[in-house]
N, C-alpha and C positions, 0 to 999 in steps of 0.2 A: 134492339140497341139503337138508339140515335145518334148520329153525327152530321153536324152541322159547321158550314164554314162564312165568314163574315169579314170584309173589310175594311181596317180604319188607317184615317189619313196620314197619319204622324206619327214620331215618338213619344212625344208631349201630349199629345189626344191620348194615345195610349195608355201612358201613365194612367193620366188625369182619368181613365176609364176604368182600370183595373181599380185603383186607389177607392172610386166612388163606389164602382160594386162588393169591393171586400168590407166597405164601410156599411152597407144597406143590406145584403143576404145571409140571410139563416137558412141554411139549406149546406149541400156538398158540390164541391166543385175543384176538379184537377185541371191545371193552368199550364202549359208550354208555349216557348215561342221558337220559330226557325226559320233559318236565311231564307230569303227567296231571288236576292241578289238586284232587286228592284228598290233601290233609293226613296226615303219617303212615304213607305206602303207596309202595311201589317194584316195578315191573314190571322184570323181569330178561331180557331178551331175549337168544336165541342164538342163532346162526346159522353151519355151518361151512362154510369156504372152500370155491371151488370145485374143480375137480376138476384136482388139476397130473398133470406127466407120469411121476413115478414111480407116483405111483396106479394110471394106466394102465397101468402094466407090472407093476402088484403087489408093488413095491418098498417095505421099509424105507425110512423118509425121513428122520426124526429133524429134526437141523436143517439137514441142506441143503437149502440154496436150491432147489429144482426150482420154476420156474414152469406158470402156470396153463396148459391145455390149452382150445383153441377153445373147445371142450364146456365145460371151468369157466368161460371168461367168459360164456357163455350164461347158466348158472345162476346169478352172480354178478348180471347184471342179471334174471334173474326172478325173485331174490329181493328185490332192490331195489321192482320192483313190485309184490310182494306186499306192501311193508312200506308203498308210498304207498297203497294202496287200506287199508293199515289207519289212515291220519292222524296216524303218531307224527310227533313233533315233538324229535328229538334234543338235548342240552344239548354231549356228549360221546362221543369215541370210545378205547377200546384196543385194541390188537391190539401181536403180537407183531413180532420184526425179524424175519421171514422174510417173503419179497415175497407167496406165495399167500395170505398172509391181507389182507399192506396191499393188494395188488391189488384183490384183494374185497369189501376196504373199501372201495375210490376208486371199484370200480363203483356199487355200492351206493349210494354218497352220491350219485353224478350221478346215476344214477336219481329218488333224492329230491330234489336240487335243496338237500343241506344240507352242498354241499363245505367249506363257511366253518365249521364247528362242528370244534372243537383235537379232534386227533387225537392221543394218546399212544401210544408204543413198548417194550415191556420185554422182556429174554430170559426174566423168568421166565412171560411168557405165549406162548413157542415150543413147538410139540410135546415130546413125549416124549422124548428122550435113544436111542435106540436101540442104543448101544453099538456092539458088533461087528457088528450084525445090520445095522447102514446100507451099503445101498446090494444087502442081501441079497433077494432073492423069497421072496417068504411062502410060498407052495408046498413049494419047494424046502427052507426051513427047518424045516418040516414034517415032508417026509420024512426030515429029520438029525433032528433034535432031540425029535418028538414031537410031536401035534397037543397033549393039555396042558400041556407044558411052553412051547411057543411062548404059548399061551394065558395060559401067568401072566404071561408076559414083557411081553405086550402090555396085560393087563387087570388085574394084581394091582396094589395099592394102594400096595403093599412088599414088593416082588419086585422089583430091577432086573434089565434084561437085562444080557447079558455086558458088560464092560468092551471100551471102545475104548482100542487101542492108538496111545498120541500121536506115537512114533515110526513105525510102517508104516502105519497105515488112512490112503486118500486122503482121507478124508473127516472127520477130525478137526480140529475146530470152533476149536482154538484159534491155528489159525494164518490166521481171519481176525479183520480189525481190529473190527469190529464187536464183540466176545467180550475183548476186551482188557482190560477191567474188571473181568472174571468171574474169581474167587476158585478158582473149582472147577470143573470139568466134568464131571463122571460122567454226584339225589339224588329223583329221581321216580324214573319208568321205568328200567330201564337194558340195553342193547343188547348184546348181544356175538356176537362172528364168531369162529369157534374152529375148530379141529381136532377129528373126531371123538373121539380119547382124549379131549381134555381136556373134552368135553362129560358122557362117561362120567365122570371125576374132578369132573366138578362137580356131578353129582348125588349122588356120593357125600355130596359137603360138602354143599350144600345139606338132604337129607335131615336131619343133624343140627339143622335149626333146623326 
């Protein structure tokens, strides 16, 4: 389980942060902020999902739904007691519509005992897009494609991987209702639960401030 913390200067930087990364990241990611009683200052908390069952298998996941595995709600609540023995005090939460991060969430909060703080939901904070490669073994893609080329696929900033085919892939996102919206498919502290990519893309952003 990862969890990372970060500090940004303002409310307006804040924003103006949040806004730019929910606009740039395909990937999943759970958002909270809470008091720190310091005028001025915002702590940025992260923390990614626990461990679901294509992980386990070393699958491409993108946006399917795969839930959490025994082993990630373990970790889902020991992250929650890591974050009571640190005292935070939540305002809010985001996270993405895929279940292993709200999962992770809802452990998390009972653990803290801060189930009643709103919880918001967006696709632009779901993992990564994985194209064709969902539902693929990262090994195996590997040995096709190339351990750099897989590597930009997974890590480049602006590099997408292949396109998903909306006709044949079972795993084309736009024929669930939840996605139905979607146009395209290719003030303290603040919390957030994410997917490793998109922890990786958020330090990219971040870095620039």
């Amino acid at each position: 389980m990862f969890v990372s913390t970060t500090r940004l200067p303002n409310c307006g930087l804040l924003r103006e942060f949040i806004g730019f990364f929910s606009r740039q990241m395909v990937g999943g990611m759970l958002l909270s902020k809470y008091h720190s009683g310091t005028s001025g200052s915002y702590n940025l908390v992260l923390l990614r999902h626990g461990q679901s069952t294509w992980n386990c298998d070393n699958c491409f996941i993108g946006w399917t739904d795969t839930p959490l595995t025994e082993e990630g709600v373990l970790e889902a609540r020991a992250a929650g007691q890591v974050l009571v023995r640190s005292g935070i005090k939540f305002d809010e939460v985001h996270t993405s519509l895929l279940r292993r991060a709200i999962r992770t969430t809802n452990f998390v909060l009972m653990e803290l005992g801060q189930e009643y703080i709103p919880m918001y939901k967006h696709f632009r904070l779901n993992e990564r897009m994985y194209g064709s490669l969902v539902g693929l073994n990262k090994k195996e893609c590997v040995k096709r494609f190339g351990k750099e080329q897989v590597k930009r696929w997974r890590r480049s900033y602006d590099e997408p991987p292949p396109e998903m085919d909306p006709l044949t892939h079972p795993y084309w996102p736009g024929h669930d209702p939840r996605y139905k919206h979607v146009r395209y498919l290719s003030f303290s502290h603040v919390f957030a639960w994410t997917h490793g990519v998109i922890l990786f893309d958020l330090f990219m952003v971040t870095s620039v401030f």
